[in-house]
Kinemage of the C-alpha trace (Angstrom):
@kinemage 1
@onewidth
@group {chain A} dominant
@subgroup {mainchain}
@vectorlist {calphas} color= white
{ca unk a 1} P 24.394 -28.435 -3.229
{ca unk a 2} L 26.811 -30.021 -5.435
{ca unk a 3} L 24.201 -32.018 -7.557
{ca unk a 4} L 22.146 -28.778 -7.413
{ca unk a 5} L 24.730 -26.914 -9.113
{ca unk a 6} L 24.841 -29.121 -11.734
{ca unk a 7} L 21.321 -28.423 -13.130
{ca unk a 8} L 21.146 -26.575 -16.049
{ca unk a 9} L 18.999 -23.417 -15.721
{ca unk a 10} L 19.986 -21.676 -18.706
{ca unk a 11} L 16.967 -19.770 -20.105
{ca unk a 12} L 14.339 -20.381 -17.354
{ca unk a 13} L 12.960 -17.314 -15.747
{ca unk a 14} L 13.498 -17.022 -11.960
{ca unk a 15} L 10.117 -17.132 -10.060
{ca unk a 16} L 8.802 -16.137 -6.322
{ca unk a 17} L 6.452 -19.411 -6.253
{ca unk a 18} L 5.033 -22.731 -8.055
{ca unk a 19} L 2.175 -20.847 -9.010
{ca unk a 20} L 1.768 -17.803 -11.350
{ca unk a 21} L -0.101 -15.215 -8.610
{ca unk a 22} L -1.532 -11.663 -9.259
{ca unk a 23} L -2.749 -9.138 -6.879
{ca unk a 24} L -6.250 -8.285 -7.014
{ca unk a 25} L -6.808 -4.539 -8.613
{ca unk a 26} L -9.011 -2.329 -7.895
{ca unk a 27} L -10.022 0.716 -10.080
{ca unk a 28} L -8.071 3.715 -9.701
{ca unk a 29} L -10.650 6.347 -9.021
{ca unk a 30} L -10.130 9.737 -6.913
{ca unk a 31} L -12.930 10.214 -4.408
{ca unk a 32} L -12.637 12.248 -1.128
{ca unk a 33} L -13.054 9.180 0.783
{ca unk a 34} L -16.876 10.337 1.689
{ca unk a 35} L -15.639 10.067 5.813
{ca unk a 36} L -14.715 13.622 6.612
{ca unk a 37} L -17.299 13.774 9.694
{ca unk a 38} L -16.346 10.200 11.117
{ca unk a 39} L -12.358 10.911 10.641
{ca unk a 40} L -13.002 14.223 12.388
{ca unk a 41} L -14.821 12.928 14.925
{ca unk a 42} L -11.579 11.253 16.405
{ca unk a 43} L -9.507 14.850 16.036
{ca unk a 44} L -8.915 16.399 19.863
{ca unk a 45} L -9.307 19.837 18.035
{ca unk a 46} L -11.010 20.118 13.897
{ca unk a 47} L -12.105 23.088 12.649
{ca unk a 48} L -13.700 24.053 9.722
{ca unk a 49} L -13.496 20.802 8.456
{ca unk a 50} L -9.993 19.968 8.847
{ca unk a 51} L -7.626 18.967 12.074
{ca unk a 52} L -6.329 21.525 14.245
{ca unk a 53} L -2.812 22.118 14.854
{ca unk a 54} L -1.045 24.019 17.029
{ca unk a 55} L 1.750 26.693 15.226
{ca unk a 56} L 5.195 24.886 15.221
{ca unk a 57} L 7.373 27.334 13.211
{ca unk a 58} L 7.418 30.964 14.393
């Protein structure tokens, strides 16, 4: 640790890794996912298009 200390860093940017790495992107485009009747299809009540809930709040 001793020698580590040493070392003079001044000036060099801190990094995660060895290598430079990006994350893949992907376009940022607004669709309504095109799944309504497969995500649906797993719902124990949907109606009207949309999940069924029962009244919480009186």
């Amino acid at each position: 640790m001793e020698q580590l200390n040493e070392v003079d860093v001044e000036g060099i940017e801190p990094m995660t890794g060895v290598e430079p790495m990006r994350l893949k992107r992907r376009k940022d485009v607004v669709t309504d996912g095109e799944m309504q009747q497969q995500i649906l299809a797993n719902a124990p009540d949907a109606r009207e298009g949309f999940f069924a809930v029962p009244k919480v709040v009186e």
